[in-house]
C-alpha positions in Angstrom: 101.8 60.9 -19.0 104.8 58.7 -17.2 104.6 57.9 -13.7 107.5 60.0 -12.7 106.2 62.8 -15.0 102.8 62.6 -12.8 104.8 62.4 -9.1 107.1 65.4 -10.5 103.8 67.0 -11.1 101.9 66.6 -7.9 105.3 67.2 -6.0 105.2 70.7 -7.6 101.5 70.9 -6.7 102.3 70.7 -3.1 105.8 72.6 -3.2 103.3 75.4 -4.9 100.2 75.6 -2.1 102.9 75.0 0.6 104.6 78.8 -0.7 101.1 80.1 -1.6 99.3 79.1 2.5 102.9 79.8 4.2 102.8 76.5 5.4 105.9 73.6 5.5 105.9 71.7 2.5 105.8 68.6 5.2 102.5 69.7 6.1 100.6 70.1 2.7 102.6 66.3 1.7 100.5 65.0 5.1 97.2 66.7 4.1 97.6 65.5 0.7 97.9 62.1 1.7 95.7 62.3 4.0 93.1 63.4 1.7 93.5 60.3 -0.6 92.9 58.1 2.3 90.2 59.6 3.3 88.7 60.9 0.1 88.0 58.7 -2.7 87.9 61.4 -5.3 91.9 62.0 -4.5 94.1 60.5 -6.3 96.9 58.4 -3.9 100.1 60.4 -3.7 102.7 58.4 -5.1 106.3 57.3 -3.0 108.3 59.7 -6.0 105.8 62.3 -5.1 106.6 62.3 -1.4 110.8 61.2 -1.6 110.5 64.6 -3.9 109.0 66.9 -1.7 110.6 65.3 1.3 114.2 65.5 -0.5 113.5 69.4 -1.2 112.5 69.7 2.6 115.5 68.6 4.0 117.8 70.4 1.6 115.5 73.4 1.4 117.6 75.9 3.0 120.4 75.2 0.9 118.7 75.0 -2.5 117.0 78.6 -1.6 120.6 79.6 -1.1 122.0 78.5 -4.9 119.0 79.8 -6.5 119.3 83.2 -5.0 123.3 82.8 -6.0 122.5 82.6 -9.5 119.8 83.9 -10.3 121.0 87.1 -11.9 118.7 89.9 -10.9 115.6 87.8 -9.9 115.9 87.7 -5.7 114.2 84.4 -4.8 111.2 86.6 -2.9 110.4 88.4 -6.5 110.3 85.4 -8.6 106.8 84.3 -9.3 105.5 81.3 -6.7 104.9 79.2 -9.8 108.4 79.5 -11.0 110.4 79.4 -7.5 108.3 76.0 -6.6 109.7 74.2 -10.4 113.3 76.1 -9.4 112.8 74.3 -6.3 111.8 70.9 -6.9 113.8 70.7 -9.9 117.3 71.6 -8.1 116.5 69.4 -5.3 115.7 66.4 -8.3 118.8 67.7 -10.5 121.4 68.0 -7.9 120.5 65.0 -5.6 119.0 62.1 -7.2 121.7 60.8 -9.8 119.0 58.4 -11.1 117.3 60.7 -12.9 119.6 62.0 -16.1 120.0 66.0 -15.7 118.4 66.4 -19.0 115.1 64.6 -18.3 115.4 67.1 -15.2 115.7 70.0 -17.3 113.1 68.9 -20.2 110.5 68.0 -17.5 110.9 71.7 -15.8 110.9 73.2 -18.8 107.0 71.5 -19.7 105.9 72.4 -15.9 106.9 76.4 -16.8 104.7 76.0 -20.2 102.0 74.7 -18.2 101.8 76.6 -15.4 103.6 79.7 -16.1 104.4 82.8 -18.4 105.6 83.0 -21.5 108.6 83.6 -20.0 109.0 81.0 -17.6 110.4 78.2 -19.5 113.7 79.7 -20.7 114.0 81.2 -17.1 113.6 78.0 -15.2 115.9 76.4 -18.2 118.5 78.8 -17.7 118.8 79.0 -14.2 118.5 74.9 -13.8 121.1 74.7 -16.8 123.6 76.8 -14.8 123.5 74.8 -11.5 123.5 71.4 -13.7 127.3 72.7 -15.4 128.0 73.6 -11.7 126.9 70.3 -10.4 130.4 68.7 -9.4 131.3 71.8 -7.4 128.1 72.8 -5.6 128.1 69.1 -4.2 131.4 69.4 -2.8 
């Protein structure tokens, strides 16, 4: 598995048991890397891993705010935790960091939903990302 592919993982991770424990996702990012320091059995939290969860942090109220704007009848409290952490990371990653192409965005949601979620999942989270990434120029305005 890529490098990126692995942060994008753990950042979802955290993003996950952050909405699961109620806590900020700052918090879960500092016992994370707190527990590879002091743990030698965790792995070391990567920089993508924590520019990803920090990006979504900052931008968090307003991501919450264009997923529950098009989402067509999924409110953002009903969706399942496992796919409103991907929708959340993944809109953060799509919408703003230009480095990474919207379609490895996409593709790389898309494989976290198989893993993690229903059956379902996948052509949810690929819908709903594939919506915000044609309304990309005019949700960043």
């Amino acid at each position: 598995m890529a490098a990126r592919s692995k942060a994008r993982k753990r950042a979802f991770q955290i993003l996950f048991e952050a909405d699961q424990r109620g806590n900020g996702v700052t918090d879960v990012l500092a016992d994370w890397i707190r527990l590879a320091r002091d743990d030698g059995r965790q792995p070391p939290v990567s920089e993508y891993t924590m520019e990803l969860v920090e990006g979504y942090a900052e931008r968090a109220a307003r991501i919450d705010e264009l997923l529950s704007a098009y989402s067509v009848g999924w409110p953002l409290d009903r969706m399942p935790v496992v796919d409103r952490s991907i929708l959340r990371l993944c809109a953060y990653e799509l919408l703003w960091r230009d480095e990474t192409p919207d379609a490895v965005v996409l593709d790389e949601a898309v494989q976290l939903a198989r893993e993690f979620s229903t059956d379902d999942s996948p052509a949810f989270v690929n819908g709903l990302l594939g919506r915000l990434k044609s309304l990309k120029p005019t949700l960043l305005r």
